[in-house]
Structures are given as C-alpha cells and as structure tokens.
TORTOR-541414 format. One record per residue (C-alpha): residue in three letters; x, z, y. Coordinates in steps of 0.2 Angstrom, whole numbers, plus 5000, padded with zeros to 4 digits. Layout:
BEGIN
<atom code="ALA" x="X" z="Z" y="Y"/>
...
***
This chain:
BEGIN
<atom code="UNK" x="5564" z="5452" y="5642"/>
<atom code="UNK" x="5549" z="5462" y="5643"/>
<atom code="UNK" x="5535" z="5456" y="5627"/>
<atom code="UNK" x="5518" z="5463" y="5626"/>
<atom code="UNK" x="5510" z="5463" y="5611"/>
<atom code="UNK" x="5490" z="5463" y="5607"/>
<atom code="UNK" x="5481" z="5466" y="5594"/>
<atom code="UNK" x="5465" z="5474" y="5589"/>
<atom code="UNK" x="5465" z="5496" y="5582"/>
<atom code="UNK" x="5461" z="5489" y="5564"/>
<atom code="UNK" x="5477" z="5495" y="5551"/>
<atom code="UNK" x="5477" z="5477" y="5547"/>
<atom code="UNK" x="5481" z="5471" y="5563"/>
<atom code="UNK" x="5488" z="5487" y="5574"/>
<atom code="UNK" x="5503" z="5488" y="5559"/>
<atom code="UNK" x="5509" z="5473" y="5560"/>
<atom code="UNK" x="5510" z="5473" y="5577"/>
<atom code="UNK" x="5521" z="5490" y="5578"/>
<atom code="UNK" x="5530" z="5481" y="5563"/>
<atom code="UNK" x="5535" z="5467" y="5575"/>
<atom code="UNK" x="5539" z="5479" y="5592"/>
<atom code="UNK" x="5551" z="5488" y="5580"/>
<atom code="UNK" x="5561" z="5470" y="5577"/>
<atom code="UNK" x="5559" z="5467" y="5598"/>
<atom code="UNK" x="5566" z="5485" y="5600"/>
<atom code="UNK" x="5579" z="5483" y="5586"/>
<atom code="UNK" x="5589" z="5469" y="5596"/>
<atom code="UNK" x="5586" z="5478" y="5615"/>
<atom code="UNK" x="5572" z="5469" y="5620"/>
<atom code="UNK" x="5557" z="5481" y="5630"/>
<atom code="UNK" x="5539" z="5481" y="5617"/>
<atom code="UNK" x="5524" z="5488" y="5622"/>
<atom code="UNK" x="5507" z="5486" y="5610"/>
<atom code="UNK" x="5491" z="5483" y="5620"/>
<atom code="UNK" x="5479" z="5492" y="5606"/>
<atom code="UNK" x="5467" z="5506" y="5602"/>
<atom code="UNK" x="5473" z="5524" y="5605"/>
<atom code="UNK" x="5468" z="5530" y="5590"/>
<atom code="UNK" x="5488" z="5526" y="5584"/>
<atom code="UNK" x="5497" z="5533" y="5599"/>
<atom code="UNK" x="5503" z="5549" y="5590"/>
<atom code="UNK" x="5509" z="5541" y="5575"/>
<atom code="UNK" x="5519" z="5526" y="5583"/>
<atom code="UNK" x="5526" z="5535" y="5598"/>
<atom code="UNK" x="5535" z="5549" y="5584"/>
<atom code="UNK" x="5542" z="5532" y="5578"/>
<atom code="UNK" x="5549" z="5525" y="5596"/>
<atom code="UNK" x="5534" z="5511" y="5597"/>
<atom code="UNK" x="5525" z="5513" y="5614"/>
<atom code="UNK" x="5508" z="5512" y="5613"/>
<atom code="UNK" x="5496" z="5506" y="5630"/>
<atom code="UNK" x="5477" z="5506" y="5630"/>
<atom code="UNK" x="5470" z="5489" y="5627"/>
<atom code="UNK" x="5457" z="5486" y="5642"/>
<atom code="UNK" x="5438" z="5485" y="5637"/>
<atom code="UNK" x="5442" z="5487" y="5618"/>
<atom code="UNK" x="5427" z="5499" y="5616"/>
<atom code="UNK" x="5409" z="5490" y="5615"/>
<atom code="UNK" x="5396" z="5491" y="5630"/>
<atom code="UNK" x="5377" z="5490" y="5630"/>
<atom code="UNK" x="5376" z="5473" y="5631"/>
<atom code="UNK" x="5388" z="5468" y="5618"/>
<atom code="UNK" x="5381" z="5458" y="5604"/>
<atom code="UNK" x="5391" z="5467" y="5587"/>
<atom code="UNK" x="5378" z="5458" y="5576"/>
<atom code="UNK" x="5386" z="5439" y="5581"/>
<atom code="UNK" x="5404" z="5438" y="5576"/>
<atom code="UNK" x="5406" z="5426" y="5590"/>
<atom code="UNK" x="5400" z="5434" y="5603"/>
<atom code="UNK" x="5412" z="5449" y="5598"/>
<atom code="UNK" x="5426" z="5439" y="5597"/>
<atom code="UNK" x="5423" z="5429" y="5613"/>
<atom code="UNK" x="5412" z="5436" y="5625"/>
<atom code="UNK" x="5421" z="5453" y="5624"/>
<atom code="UNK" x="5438" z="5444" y="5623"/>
<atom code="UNK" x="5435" z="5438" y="5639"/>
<atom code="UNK" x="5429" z="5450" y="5648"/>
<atom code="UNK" x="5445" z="5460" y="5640"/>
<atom code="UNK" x="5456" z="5449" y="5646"/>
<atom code="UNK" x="5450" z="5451" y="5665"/>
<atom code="UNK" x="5456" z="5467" y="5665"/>
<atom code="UNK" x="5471" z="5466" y="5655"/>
<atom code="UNK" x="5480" z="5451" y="5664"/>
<atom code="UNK" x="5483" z="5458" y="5682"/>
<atom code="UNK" x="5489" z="5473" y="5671"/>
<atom code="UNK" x="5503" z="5462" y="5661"/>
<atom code="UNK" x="5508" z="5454" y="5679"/>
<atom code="UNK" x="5511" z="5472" y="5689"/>
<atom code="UNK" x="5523" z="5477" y="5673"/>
<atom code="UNK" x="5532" z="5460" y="5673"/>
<atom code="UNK" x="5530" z="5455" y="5656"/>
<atom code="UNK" x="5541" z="5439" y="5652"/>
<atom code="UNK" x="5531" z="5435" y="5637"/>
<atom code="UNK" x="5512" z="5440" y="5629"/>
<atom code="UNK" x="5510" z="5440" y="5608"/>
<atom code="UNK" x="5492" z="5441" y="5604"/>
<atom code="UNK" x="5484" z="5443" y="5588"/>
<atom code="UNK" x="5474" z="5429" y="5579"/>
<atom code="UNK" x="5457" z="5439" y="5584"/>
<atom code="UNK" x="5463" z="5447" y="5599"/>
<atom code="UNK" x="5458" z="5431" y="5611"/>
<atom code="UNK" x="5462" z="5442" y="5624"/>
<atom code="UNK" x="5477" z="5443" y="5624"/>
<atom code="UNK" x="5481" z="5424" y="5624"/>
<atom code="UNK" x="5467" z="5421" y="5639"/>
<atom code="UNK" x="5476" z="5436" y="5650"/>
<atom code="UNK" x="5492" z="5429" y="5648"/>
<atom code="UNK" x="5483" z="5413" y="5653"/>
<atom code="UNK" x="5475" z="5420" y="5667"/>
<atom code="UNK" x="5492" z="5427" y="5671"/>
<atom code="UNK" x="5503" z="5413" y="5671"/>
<atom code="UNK" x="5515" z="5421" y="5656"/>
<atom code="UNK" x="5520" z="5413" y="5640"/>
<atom code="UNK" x="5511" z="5417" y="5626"/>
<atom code="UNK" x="5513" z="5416" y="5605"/>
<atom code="UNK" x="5498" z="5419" y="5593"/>
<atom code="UNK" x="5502" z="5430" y="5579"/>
<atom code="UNK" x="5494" z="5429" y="5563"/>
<atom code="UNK" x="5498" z="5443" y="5551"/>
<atom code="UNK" x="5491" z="5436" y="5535"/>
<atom code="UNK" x="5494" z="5417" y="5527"/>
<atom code="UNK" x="5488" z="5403" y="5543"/>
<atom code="UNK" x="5468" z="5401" y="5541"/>
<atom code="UNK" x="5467" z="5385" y="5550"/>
<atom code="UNK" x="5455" z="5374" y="5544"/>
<atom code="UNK" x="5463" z="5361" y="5534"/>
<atom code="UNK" x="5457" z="5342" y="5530"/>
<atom code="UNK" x="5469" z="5345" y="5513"/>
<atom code="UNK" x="5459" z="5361" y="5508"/>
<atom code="UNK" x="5444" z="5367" y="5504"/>
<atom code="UNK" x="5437" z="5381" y="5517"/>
<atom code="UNK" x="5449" z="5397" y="5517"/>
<atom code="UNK" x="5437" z="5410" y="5511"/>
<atom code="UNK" x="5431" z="5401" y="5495"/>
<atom code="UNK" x="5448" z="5404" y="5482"/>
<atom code="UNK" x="5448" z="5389" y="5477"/>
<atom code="UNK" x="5463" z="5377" y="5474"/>
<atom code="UNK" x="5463" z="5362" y="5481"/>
<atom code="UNK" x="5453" z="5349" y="5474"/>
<atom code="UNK" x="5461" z="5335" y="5463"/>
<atom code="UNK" x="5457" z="5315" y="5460"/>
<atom code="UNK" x="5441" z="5309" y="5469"/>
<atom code="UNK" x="5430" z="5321" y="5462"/>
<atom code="UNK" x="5439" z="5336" y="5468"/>
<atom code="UNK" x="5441" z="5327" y="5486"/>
<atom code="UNK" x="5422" z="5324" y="5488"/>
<atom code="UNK" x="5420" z="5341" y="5485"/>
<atom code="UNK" x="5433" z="5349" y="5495"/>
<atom code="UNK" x="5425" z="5336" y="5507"/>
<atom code="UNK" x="5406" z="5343" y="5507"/>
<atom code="UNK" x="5412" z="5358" y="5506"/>
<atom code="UNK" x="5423" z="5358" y="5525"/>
<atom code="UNK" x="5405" z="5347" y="5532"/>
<atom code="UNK" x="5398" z="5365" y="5527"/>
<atom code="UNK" x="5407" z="5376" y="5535"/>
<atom code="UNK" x="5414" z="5363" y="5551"/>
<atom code="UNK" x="5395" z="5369" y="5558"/>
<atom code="UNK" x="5399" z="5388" y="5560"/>
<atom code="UNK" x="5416" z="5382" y="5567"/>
<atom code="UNK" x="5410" z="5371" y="5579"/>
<atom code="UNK" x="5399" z="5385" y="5583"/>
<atom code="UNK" x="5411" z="5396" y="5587"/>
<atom code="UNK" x="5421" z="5383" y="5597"/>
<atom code="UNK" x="5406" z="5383" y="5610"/>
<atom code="UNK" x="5404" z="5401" y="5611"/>
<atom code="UNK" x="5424" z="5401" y="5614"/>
<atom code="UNK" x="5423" z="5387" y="5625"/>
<atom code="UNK" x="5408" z="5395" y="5637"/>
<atom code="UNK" x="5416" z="5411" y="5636"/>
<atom code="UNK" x="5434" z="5405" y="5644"/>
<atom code="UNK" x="5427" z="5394" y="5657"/>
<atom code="UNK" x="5416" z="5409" y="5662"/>
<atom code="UNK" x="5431" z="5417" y="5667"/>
<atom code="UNK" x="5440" z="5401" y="5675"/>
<atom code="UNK" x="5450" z="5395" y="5661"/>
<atom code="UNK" x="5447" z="5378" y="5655"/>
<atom code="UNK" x="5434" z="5376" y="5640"/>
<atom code="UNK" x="5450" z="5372" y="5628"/>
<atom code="UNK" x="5466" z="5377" y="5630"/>
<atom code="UNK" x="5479" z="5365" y="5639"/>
<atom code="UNK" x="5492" z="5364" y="5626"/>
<atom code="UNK" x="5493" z="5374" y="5607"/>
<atom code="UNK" x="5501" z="5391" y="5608"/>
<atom code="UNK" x="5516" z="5391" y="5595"/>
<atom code="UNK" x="5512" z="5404" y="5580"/>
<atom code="UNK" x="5518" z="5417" y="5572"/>
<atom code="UNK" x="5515" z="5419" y="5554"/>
<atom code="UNK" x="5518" z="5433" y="5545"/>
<atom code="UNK" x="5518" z="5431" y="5528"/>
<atom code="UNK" x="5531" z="5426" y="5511"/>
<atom code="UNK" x="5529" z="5408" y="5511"/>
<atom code="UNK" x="5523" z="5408" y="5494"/>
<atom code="UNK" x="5507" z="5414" y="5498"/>
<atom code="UNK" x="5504" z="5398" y="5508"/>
<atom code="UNK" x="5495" z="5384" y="5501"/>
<atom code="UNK" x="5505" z="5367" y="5504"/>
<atom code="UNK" x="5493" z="5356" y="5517"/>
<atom code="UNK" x="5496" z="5339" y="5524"/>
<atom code="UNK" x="5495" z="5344" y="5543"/>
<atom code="UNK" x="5502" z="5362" y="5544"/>
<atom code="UNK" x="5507" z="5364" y="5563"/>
<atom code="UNK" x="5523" z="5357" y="5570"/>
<atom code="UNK" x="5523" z="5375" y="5581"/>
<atom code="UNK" x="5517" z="5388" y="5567"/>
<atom code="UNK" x="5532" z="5396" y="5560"/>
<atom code="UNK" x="5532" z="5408" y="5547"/>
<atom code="UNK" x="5541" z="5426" y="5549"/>
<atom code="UNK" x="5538" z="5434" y="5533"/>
<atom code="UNK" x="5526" z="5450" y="5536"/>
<atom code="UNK" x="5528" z="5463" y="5546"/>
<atom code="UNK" x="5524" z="5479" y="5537"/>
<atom code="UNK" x="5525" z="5497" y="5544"/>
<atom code="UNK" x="5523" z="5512" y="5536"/>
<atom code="UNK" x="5512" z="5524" y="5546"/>
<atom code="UNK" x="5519" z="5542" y="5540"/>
<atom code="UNK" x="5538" z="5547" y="5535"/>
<atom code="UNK" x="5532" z="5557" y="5520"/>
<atom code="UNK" x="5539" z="5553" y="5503"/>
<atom code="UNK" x="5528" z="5553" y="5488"/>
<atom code="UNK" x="5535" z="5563" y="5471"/>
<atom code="UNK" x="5525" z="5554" y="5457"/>
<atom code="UNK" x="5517" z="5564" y="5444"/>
<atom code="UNK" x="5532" z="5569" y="5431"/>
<atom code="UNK" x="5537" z="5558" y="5416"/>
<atom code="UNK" x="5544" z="5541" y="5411"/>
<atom code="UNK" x="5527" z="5531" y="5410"/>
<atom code="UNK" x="5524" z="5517" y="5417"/>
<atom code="UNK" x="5519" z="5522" y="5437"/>
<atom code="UNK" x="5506" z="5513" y="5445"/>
<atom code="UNK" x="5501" z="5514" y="5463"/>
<atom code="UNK" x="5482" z="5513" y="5468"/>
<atom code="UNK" x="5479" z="5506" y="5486"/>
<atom code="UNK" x="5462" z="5506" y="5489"/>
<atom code="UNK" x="5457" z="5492" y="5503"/>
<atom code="UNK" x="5456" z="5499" y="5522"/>
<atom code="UNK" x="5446" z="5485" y="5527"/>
<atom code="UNK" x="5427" z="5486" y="5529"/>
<atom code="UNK" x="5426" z="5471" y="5518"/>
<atom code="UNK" x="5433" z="5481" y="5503"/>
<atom code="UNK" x="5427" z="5485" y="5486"/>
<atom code="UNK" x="5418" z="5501" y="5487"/>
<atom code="UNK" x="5420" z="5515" y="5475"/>
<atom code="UNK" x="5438" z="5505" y="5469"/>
<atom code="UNK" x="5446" z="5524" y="5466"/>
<atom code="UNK" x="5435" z="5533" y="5454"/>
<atom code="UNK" x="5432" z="5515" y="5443"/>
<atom code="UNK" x="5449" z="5514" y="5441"/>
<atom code="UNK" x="5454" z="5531" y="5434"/>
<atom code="UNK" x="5440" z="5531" y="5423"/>
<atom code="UNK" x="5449" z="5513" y="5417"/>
<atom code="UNK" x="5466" z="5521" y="5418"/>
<atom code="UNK" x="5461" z="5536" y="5408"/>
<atom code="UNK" x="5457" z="5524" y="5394"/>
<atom code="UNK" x="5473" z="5516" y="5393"/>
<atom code="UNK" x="5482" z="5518" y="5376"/>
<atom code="UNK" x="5502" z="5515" y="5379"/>
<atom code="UNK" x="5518" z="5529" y="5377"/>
<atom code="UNK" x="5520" z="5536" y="5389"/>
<atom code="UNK" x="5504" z="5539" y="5397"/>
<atom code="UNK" x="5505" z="5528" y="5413"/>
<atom code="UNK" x="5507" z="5539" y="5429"/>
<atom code="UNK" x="5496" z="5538" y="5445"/>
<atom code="UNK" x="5498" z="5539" y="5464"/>
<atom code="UNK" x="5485" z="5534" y="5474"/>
<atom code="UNK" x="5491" z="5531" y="5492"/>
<atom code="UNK" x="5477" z="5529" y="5505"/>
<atom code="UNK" x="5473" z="5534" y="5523"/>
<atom code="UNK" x="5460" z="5542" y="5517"/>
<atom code="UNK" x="5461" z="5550" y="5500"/>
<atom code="UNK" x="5448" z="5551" y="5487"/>
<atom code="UNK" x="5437" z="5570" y="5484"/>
<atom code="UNK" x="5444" z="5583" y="5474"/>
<atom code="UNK" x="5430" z="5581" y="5461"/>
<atom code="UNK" x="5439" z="5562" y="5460"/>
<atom code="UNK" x="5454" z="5568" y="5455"/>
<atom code="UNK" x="5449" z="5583" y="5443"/>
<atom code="UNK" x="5438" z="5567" y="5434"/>
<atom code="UNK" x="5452" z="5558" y="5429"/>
<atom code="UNK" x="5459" z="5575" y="5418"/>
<atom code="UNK" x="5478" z="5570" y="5419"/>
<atom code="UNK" x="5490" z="5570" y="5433"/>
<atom code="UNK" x="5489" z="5561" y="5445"/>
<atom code="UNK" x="5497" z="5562" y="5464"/>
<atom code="UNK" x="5486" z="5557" y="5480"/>
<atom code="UNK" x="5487" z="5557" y="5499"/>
<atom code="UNK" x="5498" z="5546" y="5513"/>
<atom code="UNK" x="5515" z="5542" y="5509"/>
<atom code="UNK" x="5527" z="5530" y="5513"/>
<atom code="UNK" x="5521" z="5515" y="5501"/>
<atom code="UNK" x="5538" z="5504" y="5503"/>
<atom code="UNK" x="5548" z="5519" y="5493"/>
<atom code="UNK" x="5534" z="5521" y="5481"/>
<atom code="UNK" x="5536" z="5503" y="5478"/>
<atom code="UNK" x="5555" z="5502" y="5472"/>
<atom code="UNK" x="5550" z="5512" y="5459"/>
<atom code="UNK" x="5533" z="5506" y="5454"/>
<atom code="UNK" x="5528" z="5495" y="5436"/>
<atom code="UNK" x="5512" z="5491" y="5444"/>
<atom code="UNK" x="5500" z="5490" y="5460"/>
<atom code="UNK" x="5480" z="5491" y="5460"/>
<atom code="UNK" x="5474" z="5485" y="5476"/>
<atom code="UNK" x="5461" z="5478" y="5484"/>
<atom code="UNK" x="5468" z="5462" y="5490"/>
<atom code="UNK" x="5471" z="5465" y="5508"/>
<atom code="UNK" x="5486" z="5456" y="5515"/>
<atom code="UNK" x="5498" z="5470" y="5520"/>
<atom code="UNK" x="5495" z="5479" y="5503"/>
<atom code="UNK" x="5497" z="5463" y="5493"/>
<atom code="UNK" x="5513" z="5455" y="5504"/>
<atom code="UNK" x="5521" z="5474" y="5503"/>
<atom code="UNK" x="5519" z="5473" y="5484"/>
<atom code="UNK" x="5523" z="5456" y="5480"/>
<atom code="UNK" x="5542" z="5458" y="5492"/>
<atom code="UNK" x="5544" z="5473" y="5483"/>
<atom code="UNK" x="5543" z="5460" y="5467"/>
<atom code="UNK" x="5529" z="5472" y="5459"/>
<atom code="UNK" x="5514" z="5463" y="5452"/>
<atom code="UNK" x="5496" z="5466" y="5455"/>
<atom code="UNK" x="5478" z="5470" y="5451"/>
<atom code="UNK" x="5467" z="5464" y="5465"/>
<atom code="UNK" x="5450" z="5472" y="5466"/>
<atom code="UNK" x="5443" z="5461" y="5480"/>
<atom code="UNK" x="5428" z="5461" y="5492"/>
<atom code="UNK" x="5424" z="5447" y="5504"/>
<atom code="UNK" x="5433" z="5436" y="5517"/>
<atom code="UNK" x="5452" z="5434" y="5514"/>
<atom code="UNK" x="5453" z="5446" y="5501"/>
<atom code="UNK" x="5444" z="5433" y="5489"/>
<atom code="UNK" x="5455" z="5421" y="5495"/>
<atom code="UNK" x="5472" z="5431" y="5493"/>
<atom code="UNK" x="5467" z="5436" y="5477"/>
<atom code="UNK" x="5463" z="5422" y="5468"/>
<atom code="UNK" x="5480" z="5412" y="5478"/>
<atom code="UNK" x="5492" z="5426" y="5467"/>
<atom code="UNK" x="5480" z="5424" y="5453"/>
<atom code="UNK" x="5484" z="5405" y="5450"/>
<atom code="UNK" x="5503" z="5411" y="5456"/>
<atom code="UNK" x="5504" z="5422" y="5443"/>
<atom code="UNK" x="5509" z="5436" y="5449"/>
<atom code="UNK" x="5493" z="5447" y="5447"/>
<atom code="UNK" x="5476" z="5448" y="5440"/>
<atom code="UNK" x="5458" z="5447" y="5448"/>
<atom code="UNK" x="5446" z="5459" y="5441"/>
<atom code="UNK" x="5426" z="5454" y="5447"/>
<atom code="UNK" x="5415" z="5461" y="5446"/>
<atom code="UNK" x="5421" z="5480" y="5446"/>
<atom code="UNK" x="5421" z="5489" y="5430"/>
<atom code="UNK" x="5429" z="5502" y="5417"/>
<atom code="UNK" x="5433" z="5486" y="5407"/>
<atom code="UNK" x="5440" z="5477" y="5415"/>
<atom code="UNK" x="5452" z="5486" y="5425"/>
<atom code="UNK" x="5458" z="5491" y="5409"/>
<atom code="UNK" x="5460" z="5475" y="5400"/>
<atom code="UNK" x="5470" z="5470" y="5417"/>
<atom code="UNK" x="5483" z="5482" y="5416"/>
<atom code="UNK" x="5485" z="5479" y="5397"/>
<atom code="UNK" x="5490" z="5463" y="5402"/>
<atom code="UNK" x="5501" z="5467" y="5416"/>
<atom code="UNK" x="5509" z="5478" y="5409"/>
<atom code="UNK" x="5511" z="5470" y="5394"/>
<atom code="UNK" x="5515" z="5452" y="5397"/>
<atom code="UNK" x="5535" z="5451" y="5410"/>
<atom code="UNK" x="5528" z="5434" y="5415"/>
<atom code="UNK" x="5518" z="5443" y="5429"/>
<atom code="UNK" x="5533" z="5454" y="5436"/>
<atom code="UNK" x="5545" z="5438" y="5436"/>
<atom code="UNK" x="5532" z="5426" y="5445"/>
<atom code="UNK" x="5531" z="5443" y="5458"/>
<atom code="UNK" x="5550" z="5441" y="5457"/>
<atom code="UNK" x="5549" z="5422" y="5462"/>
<atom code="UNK" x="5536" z="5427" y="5476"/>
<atom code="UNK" x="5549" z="5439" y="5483"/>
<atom code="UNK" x="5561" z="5427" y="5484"/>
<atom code="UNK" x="5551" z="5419" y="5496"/>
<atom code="UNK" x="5556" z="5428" y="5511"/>
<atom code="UNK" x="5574" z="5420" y="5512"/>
<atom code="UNK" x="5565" z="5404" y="5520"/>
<atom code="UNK" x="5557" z="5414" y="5534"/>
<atom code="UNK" x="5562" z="5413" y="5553"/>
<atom code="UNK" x="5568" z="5426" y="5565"/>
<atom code="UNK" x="5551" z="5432" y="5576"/>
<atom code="UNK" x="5562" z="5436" y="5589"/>
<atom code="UNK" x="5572" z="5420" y="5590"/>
<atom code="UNK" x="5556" z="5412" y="5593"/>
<atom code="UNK" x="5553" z="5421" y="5608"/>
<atom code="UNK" x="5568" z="5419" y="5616"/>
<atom code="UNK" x="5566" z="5400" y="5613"/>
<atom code="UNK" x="5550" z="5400" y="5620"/>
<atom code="UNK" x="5552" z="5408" y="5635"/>
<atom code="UNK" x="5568" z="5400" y="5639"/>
<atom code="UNK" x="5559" z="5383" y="5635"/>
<atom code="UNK" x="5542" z="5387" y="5647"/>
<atom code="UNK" x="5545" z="5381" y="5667"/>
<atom code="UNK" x="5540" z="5397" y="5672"/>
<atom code="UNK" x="5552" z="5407" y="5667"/>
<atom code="UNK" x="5564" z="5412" y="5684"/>
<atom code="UNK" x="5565" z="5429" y="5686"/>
<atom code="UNK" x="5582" z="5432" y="5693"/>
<atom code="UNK" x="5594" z="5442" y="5683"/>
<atom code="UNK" x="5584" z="5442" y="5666"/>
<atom code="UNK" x="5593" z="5428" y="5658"/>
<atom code="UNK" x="5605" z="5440" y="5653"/>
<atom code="UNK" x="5593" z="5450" y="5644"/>
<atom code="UNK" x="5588" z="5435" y="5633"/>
***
C-alpha cells in the first residue's frame, strides 16, 4: 500500500504528519508527506520522505486577507496540480490535513480513497456545544442552552460563509459543490481533551497524537535537585508574544528550595540579553522535548495542541499562556480538567502565583496522570487505513492485497 499524506509547512500540522508516515513506515507500508520544503532536511535524516506540495506558495491574485479564500480558492487550484501527481506514483490511499482541502479534493479528483486528519481535539461545530473558540463549557438547564443557542446562530453566519466559498471553489474545478459521502477522520488527540457531544461522527476515530520531535539532540538541564520546569513558547502566529522574558522575570521571583531550574525549548530561542536577564541558570535551544518531559515537574506553554498533548501523555501538568483561536479553547478545556492553569492576561504576577500552585497543590500532576491514561482508549491509524481501502470499490490493483 502506497499513502500519501498532506498537510500544510506549519510545525503544527507538518509534525504531526511526519509523526504519522513514521507509524505507516514502522509496519512496511510506503509514506510520502506532500508539504513545504522548508522540512526536507530534518525529516529525510529521520527516514520520512518529503515531496513538494504543488502551488503551496501564494501568487498575485491570491487573497491572504480572506481566510476563505486562502483555504478554498488556493486549495483548489492546489489540488489541480497535485492529483495527476498522486495518480502517476499509484497512491492506494490520500491523508489530508483538516486545512489542507487539497489534498482531499486531489484525491477526489483522482479517484483514490481518502481520510481527513485532524491533529488537535475534532472542531466540528456541534448542536451540544457552544462555538469551539469560545472556552466555554457547555451550557447547563435552559439558561445555558439558550445561550450556547445564540451563540452557534452567531457564528453558523461565517460558517455558512465559508461553505459557499468551499462549495464555488470545488465545482470551479469539476467536483460537486459538497462532497458525495463524509471522509472518515483521523483524530489525533488523548481523548480526554475531547468534549462529550451528542452527534460526534459515526467515521471520526481518535488515534491519540501524533507527536514528532524535529532534532535528536538531548537537553542537559541546568545542575541541581530543584524542581525543572520546561518553557515552550507557542510556534503558532496566534501566540502570546513576549511569553519568554515575562516568565523569567515570574520565575526569578519564585521563593521554593531548591531554586526551580529552567529550560526553555523553542525553535527559535530567546536573545542573549533574555537569558543574562533572568541572573540564574537556565538552559535554552532545540532539544528533544519528549526526554525533557520524563523528567520535568512542570510545563509553561502557550497552549498549542502538540505542546500541551506531549505534556499532558507525559503526565506533566501545565501553565498555559494562550493567545487566540484553539489555544483559548485548549486552555481553558485542561483548566476545568484540572490538569493545568490559565494565566490572562500576561504578567510577572501571575505566572508566579500559577506555579506556586502547581507546584504546590499534587492534585494538578494526578489529574495530568488521569489525562495520560487516556491514550489506552485510542485506535490504530494504520488499521484505519487498511480498512478503508480495503472497504472502498476501487481498490483492484493486482498483487497489493498482499501488502495490506
């Protein structure tokens, strides 16, 4: 079985999808990732192979400015290019990221099977929840209801919006205006950081993330038995800005023995005059986070998915620093979880205060322990290929079944 797999150049949605042609290639199934090249260096030293995803870059006429015209209008013309591509290398099955369209309409375009991956909790508008983006629990008694009720007649506008500009962009490329039949999902999260709905799709299964680290080498914390705390700043353009220096100023204020010890992994780390700011020890660069995490008390972050999913599986509680978008909503899910603390707006203060209590209160590192646990009510990814493109009437080419 050959699977191609889309997804944007963004860490947030390019990792993942290495992650995931890692599980393919671990059980002797062919991956390539369709992405930006930008990561071709640093997955092909780890065995992924990494192709150029077609019309990624913007042209003159693309509209940046409308969100909807950037993830339709470009998607199709995208997936123009990219489908006769995926047919001349016989690909068996296409797995597209949740805003790469394109993948899903080439594969369309192509005839091939195809699976949606979504690398975070499933976003779906819900008639149980209030809009994802908000944080806010679901509404209780009638009250509650009639608000989360108002609040989805708000927000159904800019959806149905989008559902026309989707809609025109397809069928400007000879699809349909809606797809035929729902692609099955892939989503990659601990179920834990789901929200119960009533109508959670009969073909969205959840695989547990995929996490990927994008360098082999091994952080060596700064010396002494303190209490180590790792400080992810967010990668996403959404994030809180000036997160780093904020929270050594909090952390230099923090009164426990031993002093509490510092490493700061980011893919791009803070200046020099940062780190001589903060007047202790402190250790900062790229590492690999999953080893840093078996041995971390505590994770600053700024509530991104793949930071938070690879703290939380590690069973280390959090400190979430959001910005907009999902990082408001993730946040504020693992704040009424337990497992971690919002701090909003950004200041010495509060940061402090936060890790006083996180570190001082085990009821945050056991309900981090309970989110962890999670992961053994996941399913296989790969299985769910298989079964899809065994199940799909187009699969006939001789002398793969073997391969399945």
């Amino acid at each position: 079985m050959k699977v191609a797999i889309v997804a944007g150049p963004d860490a947030g949605h390019a990792f993942p999808a290495f992650a995931l042609a890692e599980r393919f290639a671990a059980q002797g199934i062919s991956a390539v990732v369709y992405t930006g090249l930008q990561w071709y260096d640093v997955a092909a030293a780890r065995g992924v192979e990494v192709a150029e995803l077609p019309g990624l870059q913007a042209t003159v006429n693309d509209d940046d400015e409308d969100a909807g015209a950037k993830l339709s209008v470009r998607a199709a013309r995208m997936a123009v290019h990219l489908a006769p591509v995926l047919a001349t290398r016989g690909v068996d099955l296409v797995i597209s990221d949740v805003i790469t369209v394109a993948g899903l309409w080439a594969a369309e375009l192509a005839g091939i099977p195809a699976i949606e991956l979504v690398p975070h909790p499933l976003y779906l508008p819900s008639r149980g929840l209030p809009p994802i983006g908000t944080g806010m629990a679901p509404g209780v008694g009638v009250r509650g209801r009639l608000r989360d009720g108002l609040l989805r007649a708000a927000s159904n506008v800019s959806v149905r919006t989008g559902d026309r500009q989707r809609a025109r962009a397809r069928t400007s490329i000879g699809l349909s205006a809606v797809p035929a039949a729902p692609v099955p999902r892939m989503v990659a999260t601990l179920p834990e950081l789901e929200v119960p709905r009533p109508d959670w799709p009969e073909s969205a299964h959840v695989i547990g993330p995929l996490l990927w680290e994008p360098t082999t080498e091994v952080f060596t914390p700064p010396p002494g038995d303190g209490p180590l705390i790792m400080v992810a700043p967010s990668t996403a353009v959404i994030g809180a800005a000036d997160m780093v220096s904020v929270v050594l100023d909090a952390l230099r204020t923090v009164d426990v023995e031993p002093v509490v010890r510092v490493v700061i992994s980011s893919l791009t780390p803070p200046s020099d005059d940062v780190l001589d700011g903060y007047g202790r020890p402190v250790v900062a660069g790229l590492g690999r986070q999953d080893l840093l995490l078996a041995e971390a008390d505590l994770v600053i972050c700024g509530g991104g998915h793949g930071m938070l999913s690879k703290a939380l599986l590690a069973g280390v509680p959090v400190i979430t620093v959001p910005g907009g978008g999902d990082q408001w909503e993730l946040a504020n899910r693992v704040a009424r979880q337990g497992s971690g603390v919002l701090v909003r707006p950004l200041t010495v203060v509060a940061v402090a205060d936060a890790v006083h209590r996180v570190l001082g209160e085990p009821s945050y590192a056991r309900a981090a322990a309970r989110v962890a646990a999670s992961i053994a009510d996941v399913t296989d990814p790969v299985r769910i290929a298989r079964r899809h493109v065994r199940a799909d009437p187009r699969y006939s080419r001789d002398g793969e079944q073997g391969d399945m």
